[in-house]
C-alpha positions in Angstrom: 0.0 0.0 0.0 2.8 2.4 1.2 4.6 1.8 -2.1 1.5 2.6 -4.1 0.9 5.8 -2.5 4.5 7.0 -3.3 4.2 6.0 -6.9 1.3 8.3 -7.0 2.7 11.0 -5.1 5.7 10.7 -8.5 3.1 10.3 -10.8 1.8 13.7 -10.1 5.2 15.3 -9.0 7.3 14.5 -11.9 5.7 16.7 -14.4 5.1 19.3 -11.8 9.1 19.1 -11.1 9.5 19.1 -14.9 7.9 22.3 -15.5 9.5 23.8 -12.5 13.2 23.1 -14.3 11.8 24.2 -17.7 10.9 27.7 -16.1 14.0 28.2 -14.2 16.0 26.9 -17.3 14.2 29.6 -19.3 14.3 32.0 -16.8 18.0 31.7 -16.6 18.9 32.1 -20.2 16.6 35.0 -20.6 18.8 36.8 -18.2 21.6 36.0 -20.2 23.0 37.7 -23.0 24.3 41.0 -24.9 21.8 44.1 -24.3 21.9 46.5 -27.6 20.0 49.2 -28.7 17.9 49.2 -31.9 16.0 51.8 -33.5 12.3 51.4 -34.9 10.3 52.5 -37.8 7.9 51.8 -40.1 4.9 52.1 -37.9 1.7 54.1 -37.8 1.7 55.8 -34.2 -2.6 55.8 -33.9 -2.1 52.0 -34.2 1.3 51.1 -32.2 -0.3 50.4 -29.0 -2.1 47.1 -28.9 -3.5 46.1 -25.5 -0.3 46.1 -22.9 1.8 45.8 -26.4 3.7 48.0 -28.0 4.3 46.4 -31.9 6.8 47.9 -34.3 9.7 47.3 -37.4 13.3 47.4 -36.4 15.4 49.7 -38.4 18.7 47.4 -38.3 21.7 49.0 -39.8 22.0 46.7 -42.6 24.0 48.2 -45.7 23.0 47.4 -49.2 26.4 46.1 -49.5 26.9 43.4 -46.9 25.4 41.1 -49.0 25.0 39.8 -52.4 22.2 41.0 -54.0 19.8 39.0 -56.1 17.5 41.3 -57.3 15.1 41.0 -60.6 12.5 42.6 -62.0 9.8 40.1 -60.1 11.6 39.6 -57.2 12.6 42.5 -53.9 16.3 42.6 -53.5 17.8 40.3 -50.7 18.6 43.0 -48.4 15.6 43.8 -48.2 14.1 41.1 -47.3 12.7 39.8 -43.8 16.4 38.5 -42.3 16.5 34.8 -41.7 19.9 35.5 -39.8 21.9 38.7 -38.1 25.2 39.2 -37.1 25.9 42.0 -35.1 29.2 44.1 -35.3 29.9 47.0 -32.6 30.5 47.7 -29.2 27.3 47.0 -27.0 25.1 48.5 -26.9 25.7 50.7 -30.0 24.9 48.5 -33.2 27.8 49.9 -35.8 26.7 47.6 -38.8 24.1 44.2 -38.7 25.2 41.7 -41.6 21.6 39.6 -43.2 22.0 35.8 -44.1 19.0 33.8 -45.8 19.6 30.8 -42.8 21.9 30.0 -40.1 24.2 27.9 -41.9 26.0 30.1 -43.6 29.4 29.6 -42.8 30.3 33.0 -42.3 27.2 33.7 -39.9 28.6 30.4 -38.1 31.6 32.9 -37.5 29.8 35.8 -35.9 30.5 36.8 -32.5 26.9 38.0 -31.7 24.2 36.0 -33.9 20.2 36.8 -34.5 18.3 34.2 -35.5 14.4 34.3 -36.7 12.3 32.3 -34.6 9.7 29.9 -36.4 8.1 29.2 -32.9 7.6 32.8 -32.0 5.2 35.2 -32.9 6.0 36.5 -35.9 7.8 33.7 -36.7 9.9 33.6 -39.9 10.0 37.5 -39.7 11.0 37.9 -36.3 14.2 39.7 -36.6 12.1 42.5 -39.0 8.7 42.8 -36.3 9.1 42.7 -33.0 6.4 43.3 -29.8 7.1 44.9 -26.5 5.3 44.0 -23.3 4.1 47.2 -20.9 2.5 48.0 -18.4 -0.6 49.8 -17.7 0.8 53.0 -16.2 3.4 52.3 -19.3 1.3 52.2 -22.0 -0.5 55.9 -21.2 3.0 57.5 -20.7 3.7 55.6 -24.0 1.0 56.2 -26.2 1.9 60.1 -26.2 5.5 59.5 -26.6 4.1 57.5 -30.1 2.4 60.2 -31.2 5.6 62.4 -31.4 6.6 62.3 -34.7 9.7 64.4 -34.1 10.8 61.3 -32.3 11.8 58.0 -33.3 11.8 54.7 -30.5 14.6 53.3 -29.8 14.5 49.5 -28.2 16.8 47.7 -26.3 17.0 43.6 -26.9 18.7 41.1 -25.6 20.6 38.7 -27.7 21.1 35.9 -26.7 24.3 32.8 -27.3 21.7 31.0 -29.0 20.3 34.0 -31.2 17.4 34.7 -29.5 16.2 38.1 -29.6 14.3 39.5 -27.0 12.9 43.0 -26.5 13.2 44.1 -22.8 12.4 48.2 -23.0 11.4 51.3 -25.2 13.3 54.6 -25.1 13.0 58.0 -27.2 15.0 60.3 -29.1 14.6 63.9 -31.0 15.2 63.3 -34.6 18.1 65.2 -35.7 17.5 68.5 -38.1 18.5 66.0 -41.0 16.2 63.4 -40.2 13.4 65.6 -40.3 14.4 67.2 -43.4 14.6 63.7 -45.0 11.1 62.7 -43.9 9.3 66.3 -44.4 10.7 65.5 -48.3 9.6 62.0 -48.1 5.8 63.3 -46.9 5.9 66.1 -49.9 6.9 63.2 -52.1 4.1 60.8 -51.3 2.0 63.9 -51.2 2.5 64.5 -54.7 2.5 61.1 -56.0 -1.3 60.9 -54.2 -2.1 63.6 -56.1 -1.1 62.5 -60.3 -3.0 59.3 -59.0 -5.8 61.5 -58.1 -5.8 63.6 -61.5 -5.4 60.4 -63.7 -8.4 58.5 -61.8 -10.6 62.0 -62.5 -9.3 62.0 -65.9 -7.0 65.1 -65.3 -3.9 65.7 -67.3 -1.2 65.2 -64.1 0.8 68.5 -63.3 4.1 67.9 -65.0 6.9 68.0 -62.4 9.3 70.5 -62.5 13.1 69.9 -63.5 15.5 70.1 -60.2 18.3 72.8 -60.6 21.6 71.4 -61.0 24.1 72.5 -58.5 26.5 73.7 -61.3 26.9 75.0 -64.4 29.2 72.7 -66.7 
C-alpha cells in the first residue's frame, strides 16, 4: 500500500518538477546575454499600441552592400528582405553595422560573434528579426502612447541577444530626430503627397501636373 501511494505521489510530481526546471531553465537564459539598442520605424503611431503591447519594425543598420544582391525585375532585392539571420558588429550596446544571411548555416554567420536568429516558434515567426512586440504596463502604456504620437521622435529599443540567437525585447526609449532626419522625412511626406495627387488627377481623368526639373548644382 505504502509503495503505491508514493508511486502516485511521482506520478503527479514528476511533471510538476519538470515544469519547474523548464521555467527556471528559461528564466535563466533569458537573463543572459548582450543588451543592444535598436531603432524602430515603419509604424503608424494611432495603431502602435495594442492592448499592454507595444508592436513595431526594427530599423537594423544593414547596408545594401553586406550582402550579395539578387534582385530581378519580379523579385525584392535580398537585403531587403525579412532577415532569416543577423550578425551584429559594434560595441554593445551601439549596433555599428548588422550583416543579413538567408539561414543559419552560412558559414560565415557560423563565425559571428553576436548571432540573431528568426524564430519559427515565435510570434512573428519567420519574420522575427524585422517585427518585434514589447510588453508594458498599464501605467506604461499611457505615458507611451503620447511618446508614439511624437513624430519628431523616433523609438529606440533595447534587446537582448542571446548565445543561442534569441532576440528579446526588454524596454522602449525615445530620441529627437536630428534636423537631418526631419528634413529627410518632411521631403519624403511632400513626395508621397505628390505622387497621391497624379494618382488623383489620372483617376478623375486630369492631365497630371508635369513635375518641374531640379536645378543642377552647377553649371558645366
Amino acid at each position: 500500500m505504502i509503495g503505491l501511494a508514493i508511486r502516485a505521489v511521482l506520478i503527479i510530481a514528476l511533471p510538476v518538477v519538470g515544469l519547474a526546471a523548464l521555467w527556471a531553465l528559461s528564466d535563466t537564459l533569458s537573463r543572459q546575454g548582450t543588451d543592444w539598442e535598436v531603432e524602430i520605424e515603419g509604424y503608424d503611431p494611432r495603431d502602435l499600441l495594442r492592448g499592454h503591447y507595444v508592436e513595431f519594425r526594427y530599423a537594423w543598420p544593414i547596408r545594401e552592400d553586406t550582402v550579395e544582391d539578387e534582385e530581378s525585375e519580379d523579385r525584392v532585392p535580398r537585403w531587403q528582405r525579412a532577415p532569416q539571420a543577423l550578425c551584429l558588429i559594434g560595441e554593445a550596446p551601439e549596433i555599428a553595422e548588422a550583416i543579413a544571411y538567408d539561414n543559419e548555416f552560412d558559414p560565415e554567420f557560423e563565425a559571428c560573434e553576436h548571432k540573431l536568429i528568426a524564430q519559427a516558434g515565435s510570434v512573428y515567426g519567420s519574420g522575427s528579426l524585422a517585427r518585434g512586440r514589447l510588453y508594458v504596463s498599464q501605467d506604461r502604456a499611457l505615458e507611451l502612447q503620447e511618446a508614439l504620437r511624437n513624430r519628431d521622435q523616433r523609438g529606440i529599443v533595447t534587446i537582448r541577444q542571446r548565445e543561442d540567437g534569441v532576440l528579446t525585447p526588454l524596454d522602449i526609449r525615445f530620441r529627437p530626430l536630428t534636423a537631418e532626419e526631419l528634413e529627410a522625412r518632411d521631403r519624403e511626406v511632400a513626395q508621397r503627397g505628390e505622387a497621391i495627387d497624379q494618382v488623383v488627377a489620372v483617376a478623375n481623368g486630369e492631365e497630371p501636373e508635369a513635375k518641374a526639373p531640379e536645378e543642377e548644382g552647377s553649371e558645366e
